[in-house]
C-alpha positions as CSV (number, residue, x, y, z in Angstrom):
1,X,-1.7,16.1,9.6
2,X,1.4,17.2,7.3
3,X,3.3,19.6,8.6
4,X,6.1,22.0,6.6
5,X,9.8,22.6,8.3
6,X,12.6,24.6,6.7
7,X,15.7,22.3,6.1
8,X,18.1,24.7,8.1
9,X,15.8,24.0,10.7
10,X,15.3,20.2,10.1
11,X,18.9,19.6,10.0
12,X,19.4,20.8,13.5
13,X,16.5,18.5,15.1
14,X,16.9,15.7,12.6
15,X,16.9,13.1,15.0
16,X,14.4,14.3,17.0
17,X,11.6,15.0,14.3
18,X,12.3,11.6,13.7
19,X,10.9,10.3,16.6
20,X,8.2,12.8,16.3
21,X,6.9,11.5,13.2
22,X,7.5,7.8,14.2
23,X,5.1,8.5,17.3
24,X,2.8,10.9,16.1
25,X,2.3,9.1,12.2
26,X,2.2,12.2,11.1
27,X,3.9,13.4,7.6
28,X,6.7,16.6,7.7
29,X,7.5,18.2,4.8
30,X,10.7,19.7,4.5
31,X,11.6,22.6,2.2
32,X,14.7,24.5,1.3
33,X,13.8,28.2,-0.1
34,X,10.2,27.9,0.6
35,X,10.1,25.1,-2.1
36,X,9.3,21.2,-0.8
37,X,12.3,19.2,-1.5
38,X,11.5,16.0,0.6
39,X,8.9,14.3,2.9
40,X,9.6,12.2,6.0
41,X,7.0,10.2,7.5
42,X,6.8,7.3,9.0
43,X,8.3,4.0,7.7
44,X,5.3,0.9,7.4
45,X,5.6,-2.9,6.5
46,X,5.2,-3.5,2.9
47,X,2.1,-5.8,2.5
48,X,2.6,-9.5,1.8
49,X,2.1,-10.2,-1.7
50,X,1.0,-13.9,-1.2
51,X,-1.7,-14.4,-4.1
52,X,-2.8,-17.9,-2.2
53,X,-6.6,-17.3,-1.7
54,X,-6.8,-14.0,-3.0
55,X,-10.1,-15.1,-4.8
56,X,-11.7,-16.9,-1.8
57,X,-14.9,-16.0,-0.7
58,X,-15.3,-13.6,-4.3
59,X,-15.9,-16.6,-6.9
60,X,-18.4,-19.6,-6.7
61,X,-17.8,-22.9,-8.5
62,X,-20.9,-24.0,-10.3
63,X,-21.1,-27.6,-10.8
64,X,-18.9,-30.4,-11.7
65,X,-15.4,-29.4,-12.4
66,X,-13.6,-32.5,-12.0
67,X,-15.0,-34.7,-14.5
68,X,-14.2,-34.6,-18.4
69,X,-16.5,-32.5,-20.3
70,X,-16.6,-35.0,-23.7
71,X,-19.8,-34.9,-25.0
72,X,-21.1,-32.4,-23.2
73,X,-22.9,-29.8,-25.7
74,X,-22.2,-26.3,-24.3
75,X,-24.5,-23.4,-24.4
76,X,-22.4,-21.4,-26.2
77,X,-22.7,-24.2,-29.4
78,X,-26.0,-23.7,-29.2
């Protein structure tokens, strides 16, 4: 659930909205003249970006793909 504070008042309870938004999850807007200016919410891991079995379990291996493919005819020279 977002909800909108004016900066005046988000100044004053800074330290405490943060705690609030770090317990709760929940987004707060914060505007200045009835305009959003910024948006605190609360601060999550970025996601591991290890690309080691991304395709496992979503490709299968058909036959042999070890062994040299001279002479074989493919269907695509058909």
């Amino acid at each position: 659930m977002t909800r909108t504070i004016k900066a005046s008042e988000f100044k004053a309870k800074c330290l405490a909205l943060m705690d609030e938004v770090a317990a709760s999850g929940d987004t707060l807007v914060i505007t200045k003249n009835g305009r959003p200016v910024a948006e605190l919410k609360p601060y999550q891991q970025p996601r591991e970006k290890n690309l080691f079995g991304i395709w496992k379990g979503k490709i299968e291996v058909i036959g042999d793909i070890i062994s040299p493919i001279d002479g074989l005819e493919w269907e695509a020279m058909k």
